[in-house]
TORTI-926895 format. One line per 5 residues: for each residue y, x, z of C-alpha. Coordinates in pm, 1 decimal, decimal comma, m for minus. Layout:
<sites>
Y X Z | ...
</sites>
This chain:
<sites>
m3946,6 2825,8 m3573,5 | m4066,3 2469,9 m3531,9 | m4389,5 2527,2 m3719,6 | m4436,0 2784,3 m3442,6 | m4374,1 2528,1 m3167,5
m4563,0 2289,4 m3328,6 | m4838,8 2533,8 m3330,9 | m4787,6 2617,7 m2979,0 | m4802,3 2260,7 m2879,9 | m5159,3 2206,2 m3053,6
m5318,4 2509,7 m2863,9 | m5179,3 2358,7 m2586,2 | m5297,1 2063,4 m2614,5 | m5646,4 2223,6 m2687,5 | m5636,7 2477,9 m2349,0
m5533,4 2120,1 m2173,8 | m5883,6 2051,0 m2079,4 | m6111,4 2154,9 m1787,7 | m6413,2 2196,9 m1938,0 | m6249,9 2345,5 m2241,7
m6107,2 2626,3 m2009,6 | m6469,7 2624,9 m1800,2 | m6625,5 2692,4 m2141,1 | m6334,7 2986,1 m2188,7 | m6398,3 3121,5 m1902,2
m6801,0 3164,5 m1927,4 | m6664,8 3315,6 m2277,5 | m6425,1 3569,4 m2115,7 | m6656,4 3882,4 m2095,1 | m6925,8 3814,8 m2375,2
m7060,1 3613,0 m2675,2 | m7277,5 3311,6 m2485,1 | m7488,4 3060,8 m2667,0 | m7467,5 2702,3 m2653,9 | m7821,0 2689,6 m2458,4
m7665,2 2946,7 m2184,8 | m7348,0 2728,8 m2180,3 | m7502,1 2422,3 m2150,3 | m7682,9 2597,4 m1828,0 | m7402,1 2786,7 m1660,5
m7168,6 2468,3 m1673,8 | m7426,8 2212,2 m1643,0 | m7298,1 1977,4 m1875,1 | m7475,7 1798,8 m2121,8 | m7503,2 1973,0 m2463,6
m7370,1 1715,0 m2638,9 | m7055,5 1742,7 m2441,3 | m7061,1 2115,9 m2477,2 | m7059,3 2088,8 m2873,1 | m6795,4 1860,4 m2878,0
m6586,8 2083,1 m2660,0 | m6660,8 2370,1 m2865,1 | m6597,8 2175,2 m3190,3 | m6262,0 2089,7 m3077,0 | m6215,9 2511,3 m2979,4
m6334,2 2643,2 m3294,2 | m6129,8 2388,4 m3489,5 | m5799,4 2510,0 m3357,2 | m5942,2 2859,5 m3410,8 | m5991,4 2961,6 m2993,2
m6333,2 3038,7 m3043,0 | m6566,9 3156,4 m3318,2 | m6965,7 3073,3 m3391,5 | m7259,3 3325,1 m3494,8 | m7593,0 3158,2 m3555,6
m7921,0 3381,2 m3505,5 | m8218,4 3205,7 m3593,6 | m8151,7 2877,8 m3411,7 | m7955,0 2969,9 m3185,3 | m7563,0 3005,2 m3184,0
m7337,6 3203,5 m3008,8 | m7009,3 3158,4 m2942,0 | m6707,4 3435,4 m2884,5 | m6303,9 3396,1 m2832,3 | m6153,5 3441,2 m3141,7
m5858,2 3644,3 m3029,9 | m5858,6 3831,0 m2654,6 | m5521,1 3761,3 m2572,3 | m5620,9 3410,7 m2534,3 | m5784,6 3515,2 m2217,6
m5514,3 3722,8 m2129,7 | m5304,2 3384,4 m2181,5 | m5535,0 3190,4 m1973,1 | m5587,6 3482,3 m1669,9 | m5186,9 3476,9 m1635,2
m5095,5 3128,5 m1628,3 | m5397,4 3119,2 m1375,9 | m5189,0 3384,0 m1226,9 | m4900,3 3167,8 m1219,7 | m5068,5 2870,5 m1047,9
m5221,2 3090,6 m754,9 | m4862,4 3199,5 m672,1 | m4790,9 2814,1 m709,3 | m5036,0 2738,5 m469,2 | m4966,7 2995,9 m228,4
m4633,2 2908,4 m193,9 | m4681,7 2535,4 m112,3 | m4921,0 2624,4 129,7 | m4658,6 2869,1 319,7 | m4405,2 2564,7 233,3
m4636,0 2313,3 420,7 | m4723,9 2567,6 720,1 | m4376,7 2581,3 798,5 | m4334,5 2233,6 768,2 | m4623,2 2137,4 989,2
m4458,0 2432,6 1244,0 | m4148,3 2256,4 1233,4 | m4312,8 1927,5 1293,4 | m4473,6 2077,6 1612,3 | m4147,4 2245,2 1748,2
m3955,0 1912,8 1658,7 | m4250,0 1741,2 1854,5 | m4226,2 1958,0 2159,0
</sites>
């Protein structure tokens, strides 16, 4: 059981990174290469490849070269699934301090009046 927290902690610890989940999220729906990566996130490659190191290291995402290109996939889809419902979680997070804050701002005005 600890190994398995332990574990847990490291992919955490991995995910815990914007550009790491930008990079993800181009990765969601398709293999991409670095050169299309580098593009659709317009970061420099360097950064990219260290990014993407750090992912395929901890097993999150997996490499194909073709010629000299390569192409990088998720390893496992339920990572995305992972990723889509804590995003989930955060909307609803989000949402419900901005109805918190409305109806503090309303009571503000009626205290106000």
């Amino acid at each position: 059981m600890r190994e398995l927290t332990v574990l847990h902690a490291e992919i955490c610890k991995t995910l815990a990174n914007p550009k790491r989940l930008a990079i993800l999220n181009a990765l969601q729906r398709r293999e991409v290469s670095v050169a299309d990566l580098v593009r659709a996130l317009r970061l420099p490659k360097a950064n990219v490849s260290q990014h993407l190191t750090v992912l395929r290291a901890h097993g999150v995402v997996r490499a194909r070269r073709e010629g000299l290109s390569v192409y990088y996939r998720v390893a496992n889809p339920k990572i995305i699934r992972a990723c889509n419902l804590m995003r989930e979680v955060l909307t609803e997070q989000l949402h419900e301090r901005a109805r918190l804050a409305g109806n503090w701002r309303r009571a503000q005005r009626r205290a106000a009046a």
